[in-house]
N, C-alpha and C positions, 0 to 999 in steps of 0.2 A: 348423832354427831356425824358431819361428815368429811370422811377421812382423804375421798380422792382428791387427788396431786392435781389441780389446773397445771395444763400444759400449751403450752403457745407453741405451735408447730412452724410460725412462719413470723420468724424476727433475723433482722440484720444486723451485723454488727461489722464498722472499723477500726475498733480502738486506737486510742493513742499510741501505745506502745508500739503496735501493729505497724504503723505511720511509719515514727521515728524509725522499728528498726528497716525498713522497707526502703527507705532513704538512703541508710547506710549501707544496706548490701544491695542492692540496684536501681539507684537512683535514676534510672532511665528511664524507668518504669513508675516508677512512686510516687504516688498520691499527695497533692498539697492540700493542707489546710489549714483557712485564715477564718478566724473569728469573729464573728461581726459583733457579735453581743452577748449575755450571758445564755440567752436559748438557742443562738445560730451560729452556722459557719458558714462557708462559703469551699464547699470538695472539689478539687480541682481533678480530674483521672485522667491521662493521656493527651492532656490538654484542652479537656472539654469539660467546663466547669456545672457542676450542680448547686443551685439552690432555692431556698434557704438549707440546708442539712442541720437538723436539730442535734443537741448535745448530746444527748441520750445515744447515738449513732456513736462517736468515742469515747465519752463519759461514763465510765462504771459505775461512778457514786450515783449518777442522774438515773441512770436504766436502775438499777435496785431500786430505787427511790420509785419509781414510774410502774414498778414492777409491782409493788407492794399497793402502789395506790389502783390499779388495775385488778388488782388480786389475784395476779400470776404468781404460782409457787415457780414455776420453770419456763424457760427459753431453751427453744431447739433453736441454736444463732446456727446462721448463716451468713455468705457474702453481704456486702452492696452490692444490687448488679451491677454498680458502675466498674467493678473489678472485674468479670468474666474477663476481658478484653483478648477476645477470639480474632479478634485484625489484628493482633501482633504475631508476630512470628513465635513457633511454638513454645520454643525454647524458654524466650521468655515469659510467657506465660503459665510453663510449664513451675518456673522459679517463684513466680509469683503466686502461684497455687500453690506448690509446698509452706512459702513461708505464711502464708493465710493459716494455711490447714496445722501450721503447728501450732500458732497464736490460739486459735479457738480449741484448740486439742489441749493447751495450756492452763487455759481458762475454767476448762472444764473439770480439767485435774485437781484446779486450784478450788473449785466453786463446783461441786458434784449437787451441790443440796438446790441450785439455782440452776444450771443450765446444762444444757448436751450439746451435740453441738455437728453438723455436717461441711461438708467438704468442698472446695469449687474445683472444675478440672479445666484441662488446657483440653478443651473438646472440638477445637479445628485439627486436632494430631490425635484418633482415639489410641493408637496405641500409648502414645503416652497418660492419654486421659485410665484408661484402662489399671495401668499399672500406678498412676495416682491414686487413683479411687481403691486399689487394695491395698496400698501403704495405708489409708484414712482408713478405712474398714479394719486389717487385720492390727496395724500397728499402732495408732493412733486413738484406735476405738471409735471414729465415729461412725452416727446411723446411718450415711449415707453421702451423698451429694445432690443439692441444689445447681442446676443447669437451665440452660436459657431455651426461650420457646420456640430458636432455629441456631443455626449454628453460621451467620454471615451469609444468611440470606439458604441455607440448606435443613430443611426440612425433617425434624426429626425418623422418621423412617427410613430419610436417606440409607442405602445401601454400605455406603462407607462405615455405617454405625452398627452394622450388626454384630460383630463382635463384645463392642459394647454392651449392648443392649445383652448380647449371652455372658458377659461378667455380672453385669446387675444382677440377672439371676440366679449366677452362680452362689454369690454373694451375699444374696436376700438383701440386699443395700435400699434403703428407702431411697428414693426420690423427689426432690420438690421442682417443678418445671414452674421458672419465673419468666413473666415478660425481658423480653430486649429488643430495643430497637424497633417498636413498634410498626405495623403495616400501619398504609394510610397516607404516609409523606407528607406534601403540602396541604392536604384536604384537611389534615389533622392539627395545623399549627394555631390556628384560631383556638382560645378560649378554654384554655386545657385540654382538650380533644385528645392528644395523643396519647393523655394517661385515662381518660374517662372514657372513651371508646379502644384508644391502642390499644389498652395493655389488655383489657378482658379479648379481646379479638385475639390479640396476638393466642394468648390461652387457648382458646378455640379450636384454632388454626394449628397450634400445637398438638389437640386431642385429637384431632379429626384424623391426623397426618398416621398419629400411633394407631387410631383404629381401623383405616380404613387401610392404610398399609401394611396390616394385619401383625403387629408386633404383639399388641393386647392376648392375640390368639395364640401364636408364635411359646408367646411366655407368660399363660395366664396365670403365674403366681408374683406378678408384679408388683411392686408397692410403689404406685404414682400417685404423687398429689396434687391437684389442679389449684391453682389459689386464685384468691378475690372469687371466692363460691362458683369454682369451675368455669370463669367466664360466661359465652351464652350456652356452655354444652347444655345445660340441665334444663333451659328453656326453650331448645330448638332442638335437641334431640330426633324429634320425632320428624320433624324434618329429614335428620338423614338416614334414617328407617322408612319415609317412603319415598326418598330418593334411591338408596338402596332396591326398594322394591321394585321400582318400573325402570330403573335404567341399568345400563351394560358396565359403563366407569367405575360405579364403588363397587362392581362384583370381581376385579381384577386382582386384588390380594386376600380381598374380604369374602368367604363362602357363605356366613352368616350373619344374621342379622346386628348392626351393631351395634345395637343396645346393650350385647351382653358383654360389650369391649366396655360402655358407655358405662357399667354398674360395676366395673370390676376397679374404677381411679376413686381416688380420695379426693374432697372435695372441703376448704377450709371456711371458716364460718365468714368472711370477711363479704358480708352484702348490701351492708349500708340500709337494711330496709326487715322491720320486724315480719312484711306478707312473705318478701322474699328468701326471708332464712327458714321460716317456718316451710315453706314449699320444697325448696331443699331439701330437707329432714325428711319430709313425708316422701317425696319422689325418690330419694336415691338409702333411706335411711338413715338412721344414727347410727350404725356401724360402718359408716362411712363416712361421716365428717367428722373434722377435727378442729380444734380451735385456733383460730388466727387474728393478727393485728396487724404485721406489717408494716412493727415497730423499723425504728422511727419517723418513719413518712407521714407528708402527714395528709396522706392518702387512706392511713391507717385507721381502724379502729380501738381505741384505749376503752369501750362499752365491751368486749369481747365476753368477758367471765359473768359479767349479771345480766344479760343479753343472753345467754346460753340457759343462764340459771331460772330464764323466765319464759322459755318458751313452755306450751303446754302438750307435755309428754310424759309420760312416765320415766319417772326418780331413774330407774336404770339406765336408760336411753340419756337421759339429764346424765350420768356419771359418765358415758362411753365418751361422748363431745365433750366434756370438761377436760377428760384427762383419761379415760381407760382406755380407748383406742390408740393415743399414743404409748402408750405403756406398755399393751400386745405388741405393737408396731417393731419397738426399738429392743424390744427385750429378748436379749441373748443366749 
């Protein structure tokens, strides 16, 4: 029989509740949303609207339901990225992050047997971001914070963030690094481009930043996780292993090779492709991916758990990706 927990490491959530009270206590800030139909809406965030946004995104009844037919026992929820909103002033985003983080900290109180739940931070202020992230850590209980793959155009290694980055570790706080704001600009506006090439680029470019600007090394007891299957790290790797090797630039923070930056991130199952997940697994291991959907987008995968269940690996390996690796991960 078997007993491990399927765990979804990389699901979004903005509920209703969430909405309305966000409205009430600062509506300058607060998210609209109009319903098109019974599967969609239409999320409005600082004036920049997304759609379709499926129900499943404020619907509790819908995500249980989505959750069961997936075969997810558990949600590690997090933001919509459309909420980071790092181009506001900090404060209020600072506001905006607390009342998220208590919503999902609510949720989880309410719903222990279904989901866990991390944190957004105001991460253009890290001191604030900083003392966020240990309210959600020590107060609130959760595993961590979900954060974007530059900070308004600034580069996770940025300088400004070292502190940060020495609370994470103080902390053992997971991490999940999402796309925002994709590179690419105009080149990308054709034909979904900015989500089918952005967003995995953006990842990339996120991982490259932490390795090569030597944070990985810095603090190799990190818990990051790359989502949509690491972007193109795990296929171009080697690339910047012999980039590394014959040039001067990636030797400037980085003394060794970055492979060993490159096997030290967590890497979600979301690849759209049975050669590509399987390659995954074998290159970087199953104690290193985790399962993901990317719930409610529908960029997502809802195959995540029988997709996992079918790769050809040994039952063990099959348990760590299901659910055991997040288990070790979050466990206190």
């Amino acid at each position: 029989m078997n007993t491990t927990r399927t765990i979804d490491v990389h699901a979004h959530i903005l509920a209703e509740d969430t909405i309305e009270l966000w409205r009430k206590e600062a509506p300058k800030t607060a998210p609209r949303l109009t319903e098109i139909d019974a599967d969609f809406g239409v999320l409005e965030v600082a004036g920049v609207p997304y759609r379709p946004f499926p129900r499943g995104g404020w619907d509790l009844e819908r995500r249980l339901k989505d959750m069961d037919a997936a075969e997810v026992d558990v949600q590690v929820l997090s933001n919509t990225p459309q909420t980071f909103l790092y181009n506001l002033d900090a404060s209020q985003t600072a506001d905006a992050s607390a009342l998220q983080n208590d919503q999902i900290a609510k949720l989880v109180k309410e719903r222990p047997d279904r989901f866990m739940g991390m944190a957004t931070l105001p991460m253009q202020n890290p001191e604030r971001a900083v003392a966020e992230l240990r309210r959600a850590v020590r107060d609130l209980g959760l595993v961590g914070a979900q954060i974007g793959t530059h900070i308004e155009g600034k580069n996770l290694d940025d300088p400004g963030l070292a502190a940060f980055w020495a609370a994470v570790a103080e902390l053992d706080a997971f991490i999940m690094i999402h796309p925002t704001k994709p590179a690419g600009g105009d080149r990308n506006k054709a034909y979904y481009l900015t989500n089918l090439i952005g967003n995995p680029l953006e990842t990339t470019i996120a991982a490259a930043s932490l390795a090569f600007g030597g944070v990985m090394e810095r603090h190799p007891d990190l818990k990051i996780l790359l989502v949509h299957g690491g972007g193109y790290v795990p296929y171009q790797y080697g690339r910047w292993t012999h980039g590394w090797e014959v040039r001067g630039e990636p030797k400037q923070f980085l003394k060794i090779d970055p492979e060993a930056s490159v096997r030290r991130f967590y890497y979600d199952t979301i690849t759209h492709g049975k050669p590509a997940l399987e390659y995954l697994v074998s290159l970087m291991g199953a104690s290193r991916v985790v399962l993901g959907s990317d719930y409610p987008y529908d960029m997502g995968n809802w195959e995540l758990v029988r997709e996992a269940r079918a790769l050809p690996i040994p039952e063990a390996d099959r348990a760590c990706i299901l659910g055991g690796n997040a288990e070790a991960l979050f466990r206190k």
